[in-house]
C-alpha positions in Angstrom: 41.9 3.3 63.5 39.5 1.6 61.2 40.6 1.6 57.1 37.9 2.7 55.2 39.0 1.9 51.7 37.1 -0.9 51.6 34.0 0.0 52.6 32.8 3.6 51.7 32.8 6.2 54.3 29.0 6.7 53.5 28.2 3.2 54.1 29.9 3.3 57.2 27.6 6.0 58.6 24.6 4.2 57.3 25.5 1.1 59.1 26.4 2.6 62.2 23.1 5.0 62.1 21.5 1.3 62.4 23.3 0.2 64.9 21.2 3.1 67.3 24.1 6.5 66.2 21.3 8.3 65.1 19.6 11.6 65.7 16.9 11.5 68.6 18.4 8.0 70.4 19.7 8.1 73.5 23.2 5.8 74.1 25.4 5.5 76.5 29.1 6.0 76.2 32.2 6.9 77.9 30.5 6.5 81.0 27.4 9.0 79.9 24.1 9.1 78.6 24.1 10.9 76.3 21.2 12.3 73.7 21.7 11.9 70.1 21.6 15.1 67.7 22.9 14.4 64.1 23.2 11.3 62.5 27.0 9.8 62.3 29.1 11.7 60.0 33.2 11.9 59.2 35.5 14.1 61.0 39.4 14.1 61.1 39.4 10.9 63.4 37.1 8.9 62.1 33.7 9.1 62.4 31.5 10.8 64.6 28.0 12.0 66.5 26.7 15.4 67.8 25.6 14.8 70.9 24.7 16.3 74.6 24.7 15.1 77.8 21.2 14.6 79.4 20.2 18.0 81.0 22.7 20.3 79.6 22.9 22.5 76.7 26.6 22.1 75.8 26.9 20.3 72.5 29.6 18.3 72.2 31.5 16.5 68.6 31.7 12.6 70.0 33.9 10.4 68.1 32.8 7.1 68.0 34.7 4.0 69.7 37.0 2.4 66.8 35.1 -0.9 68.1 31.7 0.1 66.7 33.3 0.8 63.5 35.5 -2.4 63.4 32.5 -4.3 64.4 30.4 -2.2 61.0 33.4 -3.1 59.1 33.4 -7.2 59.9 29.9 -6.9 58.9 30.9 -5.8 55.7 33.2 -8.5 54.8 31.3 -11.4 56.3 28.4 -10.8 54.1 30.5 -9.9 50.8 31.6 -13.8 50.7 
């Protein structure tokens, strides 16, 4: 897992909202589309999205891939130097 003492957990979800984790976008991920429904907020494991599966009602709790939050992360420190 990502450590997020450097970079606060709010500025995580901020930068991963622009990277598309955002209510009303559609991504794809673990092998489904899937249809956006709150922005990117923390959980237990990390960070995650509220999101359903295209045609179904079931809302699901999606953590997001510890890649997307590495690659928020690198951001981070690339531009602080």
């Amino acid at each position: 897992m990502v450590s997020m003492t450097e970079v606060s957990i709010a500025e995580i979800c901020e930068r991963v909202k622009k990277l598309g984790y955002s209510t009303g976008n559609h991504i794809r991920m673990y092998g489904e589309r899937l249809e956006v429904l709150s922005d990117p907020f923390p959980n237990e494991n990390g960070i995650a999205i509220k999101a359903r599966v295209k045609n179904d009602t079931v809302v699901r709790v999606v953590n997001l891939p510890a890649t997307v939050l590495q690659s928020v992360s690198q951001k981070r420190k690339t531009t602080s130097t």
